[in-house]
One Martini backbone bead per residue (centre of mass of N, CA, C, O) as a GRO file, in nm:
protein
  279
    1UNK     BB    1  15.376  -6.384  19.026
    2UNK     BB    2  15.236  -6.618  19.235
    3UNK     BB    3  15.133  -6.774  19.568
    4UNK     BB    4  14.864  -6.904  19.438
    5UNK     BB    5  14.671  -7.152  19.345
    6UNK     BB    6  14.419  -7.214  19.115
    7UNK     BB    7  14.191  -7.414  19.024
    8UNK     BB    8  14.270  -7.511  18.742
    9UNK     BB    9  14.532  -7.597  18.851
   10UNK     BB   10  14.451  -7.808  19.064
   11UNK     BB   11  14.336  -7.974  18.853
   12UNK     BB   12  14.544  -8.017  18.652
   13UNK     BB   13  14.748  -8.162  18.859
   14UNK     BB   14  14.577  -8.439  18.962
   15UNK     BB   15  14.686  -8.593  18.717
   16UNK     BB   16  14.947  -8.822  18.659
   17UNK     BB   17  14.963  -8.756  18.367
   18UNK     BB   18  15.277  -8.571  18.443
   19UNK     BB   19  15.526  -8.337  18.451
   20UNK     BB   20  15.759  -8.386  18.708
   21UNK     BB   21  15.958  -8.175  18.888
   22UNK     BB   22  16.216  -8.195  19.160
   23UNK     BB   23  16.431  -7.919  19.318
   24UNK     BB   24  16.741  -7.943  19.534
   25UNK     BB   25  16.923  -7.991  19.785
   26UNK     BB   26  17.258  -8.089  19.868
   27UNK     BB   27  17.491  -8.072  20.150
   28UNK     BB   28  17.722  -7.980  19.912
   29UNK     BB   29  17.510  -7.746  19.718
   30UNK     BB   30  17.393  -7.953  19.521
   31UNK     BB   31  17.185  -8.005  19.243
   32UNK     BB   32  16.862  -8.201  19.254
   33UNK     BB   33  16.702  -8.389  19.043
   34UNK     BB   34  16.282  -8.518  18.980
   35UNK     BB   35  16.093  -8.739  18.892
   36UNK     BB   36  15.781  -8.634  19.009
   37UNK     BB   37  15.408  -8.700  18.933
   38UNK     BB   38  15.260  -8.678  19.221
   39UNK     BB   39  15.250  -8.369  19.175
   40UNK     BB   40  15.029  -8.165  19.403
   41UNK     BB   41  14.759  -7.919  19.484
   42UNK     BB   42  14.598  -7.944  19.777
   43UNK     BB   43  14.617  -7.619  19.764
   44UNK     BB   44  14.635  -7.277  19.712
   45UNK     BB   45  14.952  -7.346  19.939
   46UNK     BB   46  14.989  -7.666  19.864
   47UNK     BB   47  15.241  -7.924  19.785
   48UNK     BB   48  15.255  -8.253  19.697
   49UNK     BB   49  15.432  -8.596  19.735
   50UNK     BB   50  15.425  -8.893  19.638
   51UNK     BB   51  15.595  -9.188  19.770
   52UNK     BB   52  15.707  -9.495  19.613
   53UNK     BB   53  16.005  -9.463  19.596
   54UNK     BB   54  16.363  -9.466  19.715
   55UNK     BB   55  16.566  -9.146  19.708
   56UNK     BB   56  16.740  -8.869  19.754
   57UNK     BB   57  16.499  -8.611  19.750
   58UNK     BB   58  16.361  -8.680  20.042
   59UNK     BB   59  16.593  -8.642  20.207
   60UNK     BB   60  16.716  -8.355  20.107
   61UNK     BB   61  16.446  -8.155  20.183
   62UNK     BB   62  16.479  -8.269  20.493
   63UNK     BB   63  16.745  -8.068  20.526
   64UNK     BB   64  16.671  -7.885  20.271
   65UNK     BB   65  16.349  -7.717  20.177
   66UNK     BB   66  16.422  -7.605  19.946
   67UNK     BB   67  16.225  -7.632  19.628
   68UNK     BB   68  16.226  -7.649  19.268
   69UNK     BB   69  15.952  -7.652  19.024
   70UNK     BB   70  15.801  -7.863  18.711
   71UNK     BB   71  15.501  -7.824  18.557
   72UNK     BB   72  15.389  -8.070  18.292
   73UNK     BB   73  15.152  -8.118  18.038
   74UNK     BB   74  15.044  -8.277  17.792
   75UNK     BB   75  15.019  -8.010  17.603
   76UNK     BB   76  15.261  -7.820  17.720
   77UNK     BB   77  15.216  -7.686  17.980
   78UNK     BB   78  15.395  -7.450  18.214
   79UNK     BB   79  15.518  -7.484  18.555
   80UNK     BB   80  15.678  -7.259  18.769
   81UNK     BB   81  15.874  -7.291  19.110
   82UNK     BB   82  15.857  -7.249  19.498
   83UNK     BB   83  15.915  -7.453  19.780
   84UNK     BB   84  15.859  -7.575  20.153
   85UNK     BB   85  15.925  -7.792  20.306
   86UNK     BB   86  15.739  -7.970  20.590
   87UNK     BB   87  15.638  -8.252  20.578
   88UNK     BB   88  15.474  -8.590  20.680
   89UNK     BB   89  15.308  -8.866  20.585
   90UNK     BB   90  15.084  -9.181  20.644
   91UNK     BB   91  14.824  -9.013  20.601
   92UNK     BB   92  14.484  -8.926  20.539
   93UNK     BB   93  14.371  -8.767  20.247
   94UNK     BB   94  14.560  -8.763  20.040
   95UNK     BB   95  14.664  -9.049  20.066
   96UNK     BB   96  14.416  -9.140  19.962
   97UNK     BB   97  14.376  -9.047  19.714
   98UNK     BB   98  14.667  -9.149  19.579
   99UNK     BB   99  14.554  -9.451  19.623
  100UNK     BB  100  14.274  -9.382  19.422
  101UNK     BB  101  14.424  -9.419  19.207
  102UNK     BB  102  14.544  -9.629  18.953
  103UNK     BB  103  14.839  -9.658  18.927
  104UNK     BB  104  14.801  -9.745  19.279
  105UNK     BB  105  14.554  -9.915  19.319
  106UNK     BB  106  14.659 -10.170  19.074
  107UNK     BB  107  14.888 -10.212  19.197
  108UNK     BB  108  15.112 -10.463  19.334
  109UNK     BB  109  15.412 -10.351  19.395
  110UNK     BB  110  15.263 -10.010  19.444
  111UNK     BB  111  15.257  -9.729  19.642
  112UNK     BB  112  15.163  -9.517  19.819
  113UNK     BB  113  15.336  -9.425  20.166
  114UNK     BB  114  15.402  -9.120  20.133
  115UNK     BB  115  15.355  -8.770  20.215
  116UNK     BB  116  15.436  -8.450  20.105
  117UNK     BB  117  15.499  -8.119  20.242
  118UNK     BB  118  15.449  -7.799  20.053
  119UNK     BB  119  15.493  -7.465  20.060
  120UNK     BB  120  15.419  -7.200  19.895
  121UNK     BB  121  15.625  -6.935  19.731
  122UNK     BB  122  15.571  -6.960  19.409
  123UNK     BB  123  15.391  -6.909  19.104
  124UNK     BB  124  15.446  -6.967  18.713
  125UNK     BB  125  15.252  -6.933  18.437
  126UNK     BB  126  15.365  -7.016  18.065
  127UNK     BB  127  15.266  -7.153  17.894
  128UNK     BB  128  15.378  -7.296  17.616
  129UNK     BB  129  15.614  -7.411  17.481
  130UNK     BB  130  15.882  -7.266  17.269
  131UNK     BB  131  15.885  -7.435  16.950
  132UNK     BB  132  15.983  -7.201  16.757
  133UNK     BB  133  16.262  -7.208  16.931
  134UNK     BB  134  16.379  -7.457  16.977
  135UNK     BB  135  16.403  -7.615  16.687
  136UNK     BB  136  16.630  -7.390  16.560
  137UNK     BB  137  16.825  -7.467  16.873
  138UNK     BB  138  16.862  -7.767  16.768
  139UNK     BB  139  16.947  -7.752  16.504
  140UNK     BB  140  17.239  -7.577  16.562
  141UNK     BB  141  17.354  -7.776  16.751
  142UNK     BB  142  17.380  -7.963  16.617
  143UNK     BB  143  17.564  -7.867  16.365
  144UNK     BB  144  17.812  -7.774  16.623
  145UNK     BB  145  17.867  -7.998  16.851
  146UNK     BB  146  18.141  -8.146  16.754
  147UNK     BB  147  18.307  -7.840  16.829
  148UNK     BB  148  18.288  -7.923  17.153
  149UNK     BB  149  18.460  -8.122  17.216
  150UNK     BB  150  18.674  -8.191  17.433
  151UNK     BB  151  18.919  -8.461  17.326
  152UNK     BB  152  18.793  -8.663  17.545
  153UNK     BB  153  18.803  -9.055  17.541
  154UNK     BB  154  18.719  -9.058  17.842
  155UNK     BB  155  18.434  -9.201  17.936
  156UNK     BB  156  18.110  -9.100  18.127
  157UNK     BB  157  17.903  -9.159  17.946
  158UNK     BB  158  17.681  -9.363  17.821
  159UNK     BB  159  17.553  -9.451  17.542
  160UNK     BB  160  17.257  -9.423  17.657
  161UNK     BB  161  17.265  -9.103  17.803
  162UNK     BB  162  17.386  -9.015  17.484
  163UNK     BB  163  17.124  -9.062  17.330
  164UNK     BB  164  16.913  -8.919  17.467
  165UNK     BB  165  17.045  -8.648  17.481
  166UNK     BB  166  16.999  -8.708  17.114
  167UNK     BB  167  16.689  -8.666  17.118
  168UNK     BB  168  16.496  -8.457  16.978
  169UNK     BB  169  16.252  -8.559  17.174
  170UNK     BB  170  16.406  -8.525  17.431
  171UNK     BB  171  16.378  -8.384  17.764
  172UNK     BB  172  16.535  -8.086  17.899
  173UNK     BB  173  16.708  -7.977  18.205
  174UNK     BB  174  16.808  -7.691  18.386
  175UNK     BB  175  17.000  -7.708  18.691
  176UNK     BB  176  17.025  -7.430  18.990
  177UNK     BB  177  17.147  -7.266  19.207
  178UNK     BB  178  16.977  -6.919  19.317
  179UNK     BB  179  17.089  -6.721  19.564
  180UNK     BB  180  16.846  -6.774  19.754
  181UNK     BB  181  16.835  -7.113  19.775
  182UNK     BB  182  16.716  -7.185  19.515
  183UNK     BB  183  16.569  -7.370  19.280
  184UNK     BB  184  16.590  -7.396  18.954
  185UNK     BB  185  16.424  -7.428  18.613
  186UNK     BB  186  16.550  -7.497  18.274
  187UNK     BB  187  16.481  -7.526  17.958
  188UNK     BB  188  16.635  -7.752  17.739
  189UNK     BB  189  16.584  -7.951  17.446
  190UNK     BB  190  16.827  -7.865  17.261
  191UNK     BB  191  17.018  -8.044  17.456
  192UNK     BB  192  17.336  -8.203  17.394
  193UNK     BB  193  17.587  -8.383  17.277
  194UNK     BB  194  17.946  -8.386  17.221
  195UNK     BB  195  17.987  -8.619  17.433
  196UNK     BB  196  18.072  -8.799  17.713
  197UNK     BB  197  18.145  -8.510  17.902
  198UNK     BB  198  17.947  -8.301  17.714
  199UNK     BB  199  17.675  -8.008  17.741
  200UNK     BB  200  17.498  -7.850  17.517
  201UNK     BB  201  17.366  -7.548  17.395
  202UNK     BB  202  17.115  -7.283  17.265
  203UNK     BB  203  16.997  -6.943  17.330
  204UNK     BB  204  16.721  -6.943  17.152
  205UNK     BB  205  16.606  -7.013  17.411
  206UNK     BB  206  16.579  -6.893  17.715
  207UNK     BB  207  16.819  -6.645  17.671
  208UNK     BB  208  16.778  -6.480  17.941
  209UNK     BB  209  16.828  -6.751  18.159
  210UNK     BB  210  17.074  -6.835  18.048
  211UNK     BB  211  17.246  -6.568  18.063
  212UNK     BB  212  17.221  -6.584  18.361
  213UNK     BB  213  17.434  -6.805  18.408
  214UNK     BB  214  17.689  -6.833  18.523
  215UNK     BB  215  17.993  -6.874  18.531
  216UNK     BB  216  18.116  -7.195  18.676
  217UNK     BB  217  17.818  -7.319  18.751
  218UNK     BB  218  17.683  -7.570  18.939
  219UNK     BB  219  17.512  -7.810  18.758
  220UNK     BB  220  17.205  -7.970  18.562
  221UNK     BB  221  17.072  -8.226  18.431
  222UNK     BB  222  16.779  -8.331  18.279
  223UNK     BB  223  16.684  -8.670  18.105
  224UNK     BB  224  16.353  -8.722  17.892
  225UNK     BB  225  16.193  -8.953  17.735
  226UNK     BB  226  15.922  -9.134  17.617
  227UNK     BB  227  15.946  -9.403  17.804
  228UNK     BB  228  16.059  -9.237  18.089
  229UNK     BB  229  16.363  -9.201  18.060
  230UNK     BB  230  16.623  -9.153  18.303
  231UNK     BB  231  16.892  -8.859  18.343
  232UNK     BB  232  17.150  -8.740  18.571
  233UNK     BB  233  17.381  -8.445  18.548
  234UNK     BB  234  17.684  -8.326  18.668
  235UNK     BB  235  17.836  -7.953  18.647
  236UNK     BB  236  18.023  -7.715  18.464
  237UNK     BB  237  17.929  -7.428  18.359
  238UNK     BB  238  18.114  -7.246  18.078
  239UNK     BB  239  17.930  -7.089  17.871
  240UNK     BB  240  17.985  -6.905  17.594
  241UNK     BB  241  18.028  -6.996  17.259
  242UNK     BB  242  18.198  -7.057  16.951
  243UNK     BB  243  18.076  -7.310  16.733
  244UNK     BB  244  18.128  -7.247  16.385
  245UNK     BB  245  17.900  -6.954  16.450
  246UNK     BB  246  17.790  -7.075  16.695
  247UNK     BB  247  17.618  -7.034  17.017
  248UNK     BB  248  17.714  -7.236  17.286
  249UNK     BB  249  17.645  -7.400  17.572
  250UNK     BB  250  17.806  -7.548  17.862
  251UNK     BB  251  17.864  -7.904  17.999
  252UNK     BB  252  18.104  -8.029  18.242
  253UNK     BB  253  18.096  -8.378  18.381
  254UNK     BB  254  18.130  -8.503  18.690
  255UNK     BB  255  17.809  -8.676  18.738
  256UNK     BB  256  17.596  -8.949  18.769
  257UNK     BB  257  17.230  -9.061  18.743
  258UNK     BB  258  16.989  -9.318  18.825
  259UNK     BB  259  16.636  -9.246  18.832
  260UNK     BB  260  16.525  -9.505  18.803
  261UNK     BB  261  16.342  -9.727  18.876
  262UNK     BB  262  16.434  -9.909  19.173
  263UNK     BB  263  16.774  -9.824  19.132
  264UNK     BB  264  16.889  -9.590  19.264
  265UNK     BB  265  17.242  -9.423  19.152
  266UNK     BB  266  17.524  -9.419  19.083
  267UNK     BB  267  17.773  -9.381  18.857
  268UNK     BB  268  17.924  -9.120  18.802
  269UNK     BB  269  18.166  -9.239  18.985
  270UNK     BB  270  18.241  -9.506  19.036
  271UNK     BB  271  18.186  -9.762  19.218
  272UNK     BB  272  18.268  -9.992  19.463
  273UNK     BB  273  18.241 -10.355  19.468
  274UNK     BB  274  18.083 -10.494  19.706
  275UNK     BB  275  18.031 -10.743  19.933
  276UNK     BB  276  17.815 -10.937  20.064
  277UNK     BB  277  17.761 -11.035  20.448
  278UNK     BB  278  17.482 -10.921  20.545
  279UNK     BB  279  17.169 -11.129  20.619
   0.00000   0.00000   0.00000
């Protein structure tokens, strides 16, 4: 662990191509995860985000400032760390930096708006996912799935949702507030549905943090396939079991949320459709 980033980390992180994860608190003390990949590191202490479209999470993290991070590179290195808002701008160098990319330079839709800043609190360059035990964890997951299944037929996730964490080469990640009031963020990429009510996983990959989360832990998955379509979902991770002879965690889901631009909103719970009156 350590509390500055490298010179080249910071530059590993300055193109938009990569993905970023950005883990806060909502009021209610549940983690709200958020793909955001204009996420860089401004200096040695400071990481920055670009706000192009609004969602929950840049509301969330001016309430309580903990933030969790997962920075992956196109060749699959990741970094995982903590950092605390600090403020925001909407001018500055950085704003020009981020403006003068081309995904936001010659958008005609959007651009960067507003800049956020946080400072570094701790950050752990981890080398490349372990694929040689993800794979493995994927394969004994889907073998046993089947038998994790809830058999409630009242369905919370959409065909949508459950296909997507169902596909064996889309990114998922377990995320959730820890005991510092820091969020969390460990990679399942082996997590699959076993019906559309929870979300299983073999802990074949990442043994000991996954391990390491209670029973009955509020928690989220994020989950983003390769068009960069993504859903995340809150529940109550229910611990370790066997089914079938495969030991699986749990996680029993009730909230849907749709991250992807320019609509993010809640899906489940369904809210209630309100008439428009006020033009």
């Amino acid at each position: 662990m350590r509390k500055t980033f490298t010179q080249n980390e910071i530059k590993t992180f300055a193109p938009a191509e990569k993905i970023g994860l950005v883990a806060c608190v909502n009021p209610e003390g549940d983690v709200h995860v958020t793909l955001i990949t204009s996420i860089m590191a401004a200096g040695p202490k400071q990481l920055t985000l670009g706000q192009f479209s609004t969602g929950l999470s840049k509301h969330y993290m001016q309430l309580n400032p903990n933030v969790g991070f997962l920075i992956m590179s196109m060749d699959k290195r990741f970094w995982r760390g903590k950092a605390r808002w600090t403020h925001k701008r909407s001018d500055g160098p950085e704003y020009e930096i981020y403006n003068d990319q081309p995904m936001f330079r010659y958008n005609a839709y959007f651009g960067i708006n507003t800049v956020h800043y946080l400072d570094l609190i701790q950050i752990c360059s981890e080398g490349k996912l372990p694929m040689g035990r993800i794979i493995p964890a994927a394969v004994v997951t889907r073998f046993a799935k089947g038998s994790a299944a809830t058999g409630n037929h009242v369905p919370i996730l959409k065909p949508f949702a459950q296909n997507l964490f169902n596909q064996l080469d889309a990114l998922k990640f377990l995320a959730y507030v820890g005991k510092d009031g820091f969020p969390r963020i460990i990679p399942v990429i082996q997590c699959q549905a076993s019906d559309s009510r929870r979300l299983v996983f073999s802990s074949l990959a990442f043994h000991d943090e996954l391990q390491n989360v209670a029973t009955n832990t509020a928690a989220g998955i994020f989950g983003l396939n390769l068009k960069m379509q993504s859903v995340f979902v809150r529940g109550v991770f229910r611990g370790f079991d066997r089914y079938l002879g495969i030991t699986l965690g749990a996680i029993d889901i009730d909230w849907v949320y749709n991250s992807m631009p320019p609509s993010h909103g809640q899906i489940y719970p369904e809210s209630e459709l309100k008439p428009v009156t006020d033009f």
